[in-house]
C-alpha positions as CSV (number, residue, x, y, z in Angstrom):
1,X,-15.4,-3.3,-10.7
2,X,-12.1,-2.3,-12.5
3,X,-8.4,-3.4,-12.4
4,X,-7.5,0.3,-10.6
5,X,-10.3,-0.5,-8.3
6,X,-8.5,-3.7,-7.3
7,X,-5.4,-2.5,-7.2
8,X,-6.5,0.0,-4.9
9,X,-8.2,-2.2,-2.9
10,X,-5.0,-4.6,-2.6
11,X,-3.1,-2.0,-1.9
12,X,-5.0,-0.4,1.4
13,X,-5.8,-3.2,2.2
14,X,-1.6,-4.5,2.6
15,X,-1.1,-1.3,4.3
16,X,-4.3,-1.4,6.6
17,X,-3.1,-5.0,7.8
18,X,0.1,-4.1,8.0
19,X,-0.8,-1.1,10.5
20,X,-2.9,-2.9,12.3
21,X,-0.2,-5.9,13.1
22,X,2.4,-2.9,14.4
23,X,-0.2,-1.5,16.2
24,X,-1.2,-4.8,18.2
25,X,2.5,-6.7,18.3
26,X,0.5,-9.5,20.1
27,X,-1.7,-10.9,17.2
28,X,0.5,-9.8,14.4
29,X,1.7,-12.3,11.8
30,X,5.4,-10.7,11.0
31,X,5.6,-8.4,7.9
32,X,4.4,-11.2,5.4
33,X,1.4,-12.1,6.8
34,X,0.5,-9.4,8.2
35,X,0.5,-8.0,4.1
36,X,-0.9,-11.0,2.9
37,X,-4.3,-10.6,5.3
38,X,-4.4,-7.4,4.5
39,X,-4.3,-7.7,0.9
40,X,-7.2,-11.2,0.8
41,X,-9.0,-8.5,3.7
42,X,-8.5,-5.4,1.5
43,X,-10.1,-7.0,-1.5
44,X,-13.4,-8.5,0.4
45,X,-13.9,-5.4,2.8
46,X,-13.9,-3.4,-0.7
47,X,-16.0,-5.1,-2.3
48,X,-18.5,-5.5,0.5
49,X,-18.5,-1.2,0.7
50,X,-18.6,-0.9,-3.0
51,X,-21.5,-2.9,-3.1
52,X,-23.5,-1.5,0.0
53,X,-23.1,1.7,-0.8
54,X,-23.1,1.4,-4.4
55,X,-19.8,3.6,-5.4
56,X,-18.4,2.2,-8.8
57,X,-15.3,3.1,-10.9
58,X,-13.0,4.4,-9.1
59,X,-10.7,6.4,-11.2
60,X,-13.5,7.9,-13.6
61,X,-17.0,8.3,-13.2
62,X,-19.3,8.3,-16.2
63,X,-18.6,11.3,-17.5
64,X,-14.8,11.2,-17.6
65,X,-14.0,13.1,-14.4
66,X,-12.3,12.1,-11.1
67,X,-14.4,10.6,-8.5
68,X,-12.8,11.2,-5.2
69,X,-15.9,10.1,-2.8
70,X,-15.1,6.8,-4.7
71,X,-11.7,6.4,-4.3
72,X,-12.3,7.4,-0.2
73,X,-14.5,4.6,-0.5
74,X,-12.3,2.2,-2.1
75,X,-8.9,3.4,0.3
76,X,-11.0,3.1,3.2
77,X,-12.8,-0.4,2.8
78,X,-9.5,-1.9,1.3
79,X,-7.9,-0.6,4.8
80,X,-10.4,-1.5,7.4
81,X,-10.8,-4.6,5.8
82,X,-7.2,-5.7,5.5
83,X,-7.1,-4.9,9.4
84,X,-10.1,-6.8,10.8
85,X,-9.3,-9.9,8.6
86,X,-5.1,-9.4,10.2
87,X,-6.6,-9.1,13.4
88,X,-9.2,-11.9,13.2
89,X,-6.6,-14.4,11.6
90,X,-3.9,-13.0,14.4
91,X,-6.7,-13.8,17.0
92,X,-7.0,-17.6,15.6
93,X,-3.8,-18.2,15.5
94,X,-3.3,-17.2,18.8
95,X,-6.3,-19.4,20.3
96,X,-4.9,-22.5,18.5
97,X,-1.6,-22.1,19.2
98,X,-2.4,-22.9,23.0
């Protein structure tokens, strides 16, 4: 893994949780939160793709070119990660707030 791999991932993943918590106003966490899932989400649900499908460097591949089925793969598991992990904090918070 890279830094632009991370940043990447941090970055979906922010805007993944951030979708999910205005899409389900229920279980969201408020702006912050909702970023800050999505960013701790964004990294693990990226590095759990990168590592089953086995997609690696991002910006270049080995022979100096752009890789875009690796940066789908990196925008994508940074995203859907940073959502689940907003929703399944929102959905603990919620439980243990009763």
């Amino acid at each position: 893994m890279d830094i632009a791999s991370l940043i990447i991932q941090l970055a979906s993943g922010a805007l993944g949780g951030n979708v999910a918590g205005s899409l389900l106003k229920k279980i969201s966490l408020g702006t912050l939160g909702n970023t800050l899932a999505g960013v701790v989400g964004g990294c693990l649900g990226g590095q759990i793709l990168e590592r089953s499908i086995g997609l690696s460097q991002v910006p270049a591949s080995a022979a100096g070119g752009f890789d875009i089925g690796a940066l789908v793969s990196e925008v994508a598991g940074g995203g859907v990660g940073g959502g689940v992990l907003m929703v399944i904090v929102g959905l603990l918070r919620r439980v243990f707030a009763k």
